[in-house]
C-alpha positions, 0 to 999 in steps of 0.5 A: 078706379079699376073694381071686381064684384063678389056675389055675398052680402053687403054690411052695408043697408038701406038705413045707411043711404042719406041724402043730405039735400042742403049740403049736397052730398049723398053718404053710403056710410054707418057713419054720421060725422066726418070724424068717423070718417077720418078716423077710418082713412088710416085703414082704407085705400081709395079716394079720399082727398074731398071732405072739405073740397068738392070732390067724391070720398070711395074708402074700400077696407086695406085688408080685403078691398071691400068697399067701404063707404062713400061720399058722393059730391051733389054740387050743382049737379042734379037735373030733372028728367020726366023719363028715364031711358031703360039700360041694358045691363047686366043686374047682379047684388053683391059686395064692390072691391078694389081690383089694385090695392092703392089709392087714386083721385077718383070723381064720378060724373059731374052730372046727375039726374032725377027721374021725378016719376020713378023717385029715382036719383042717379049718375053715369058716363053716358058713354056706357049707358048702352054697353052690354058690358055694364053691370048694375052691383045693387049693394043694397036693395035702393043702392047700385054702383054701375061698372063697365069694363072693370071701371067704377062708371056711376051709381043709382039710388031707388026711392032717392025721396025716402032717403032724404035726411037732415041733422036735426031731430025729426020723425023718422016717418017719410011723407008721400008727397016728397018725391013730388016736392023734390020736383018743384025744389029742383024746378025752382032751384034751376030758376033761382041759379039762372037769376037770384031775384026769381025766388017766388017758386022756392018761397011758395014751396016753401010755405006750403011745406011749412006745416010738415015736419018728417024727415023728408020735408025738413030736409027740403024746408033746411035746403029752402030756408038755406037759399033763401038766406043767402 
């Protein structure tokens, strides 16, 4: 997907960035259905062919090209990493549009990562994790876009535990321990996928977030009670 970048304020904000764990998908949007989603394809290019596949939703507004809204695919792709290499590049805040007003089949990375120490959450083509050329586009101050060469290459989520969500009702406050409780959902997760009878880590978890109910342990403990049943 060929983008060009411009130096303005985004519409879009923090409280827009959701992180729905149990259905592996992460939302860059003001909208919280599919519907709303849908409803706005008519007046958009990009990518969207996902919504009910496996695959990455980028609506960019037919008008200008300004981006719009994503909807990133998270399907057996998050490994843990205890560190986080630094990339050279080149950090700007602004708006993404579209360079060629039409649309495409576009997907990013089919892996992700996250940096367990630093709550950072993030995908990129490895080819271009050392290209000067790279330009981290922070949309808001937690989410960035990365391009190379006026390619859409990856994005990056700061803060990846605050902004776990799920659709019931819960307080809106975060809990301190959810980044460390996302290390061991994903370390038991990893378990679980190798052999689905190792599911004493998920249950141990599982119990001990029992008695919290802010939005970040609800979206861990709606993810558990997901696996656990299958």
């Amino acid at each position: 997907m060929k983008v060009y970048v411009r130096q303005e304020e985004s519409r879009i904000h923090n409280d827009d960035i959701k992180w729905y764990l149990a259905d592996e998908s992460l939302w860059i949007t003001k909208y919280d259905n599919y519907a709303d989603i849908e409803k706005n394809m008519g007046n958009s290019y990009g990518s969207f062919n996902w919504l009910y596949e496996v695959n990455d939703t980028l609506l960019l507004e037919k008008e200008s090209g300004k981006f719009s809204l994503a909807v990133i695919s998270l399907s057996r792709k998050v490994n843990i990493m205890d560190h986080t290499a630094e990339k050279i590049v080149h950090k700007i805040t602004g708006n993404l549009y579209l360079r060629e007003k039409e649309h495409c089949n576009f997907e990013f990375d089919n892996r992700a990562y996250y940096d367990c120490d630093k709550d950072y959450l993030y995908s990129y083509s490895e080819k271009c994790i050392c290209d000067k050329a790279l330009v981290e586009l922070s949309v808001t101050t937690d989410f960035s876009f990365f391009i190379c060469s006026n390619s859409l290459v990856g994005w990056a989520l700061k803060n990846a535990s605050k902004h776990l969500k799920t659709a019931s009702e819960c307080k809106e406050e975060n809990n301190e321990r959810a980044a460390e409780w996302l290390k061991s959902y994903f370390t038991a997760l990893k378990l679980w996928e190798e052999d689905e009878n190792k599911t004493f880590a998920l249950i141990k978890l599982l119990e001990e977030m029992q008695k919290y109910n802010d939005a970040n342990s609800l979206a861990i403990k709606e993810s558990l009670t997901n696996i656990l049943s299958f």
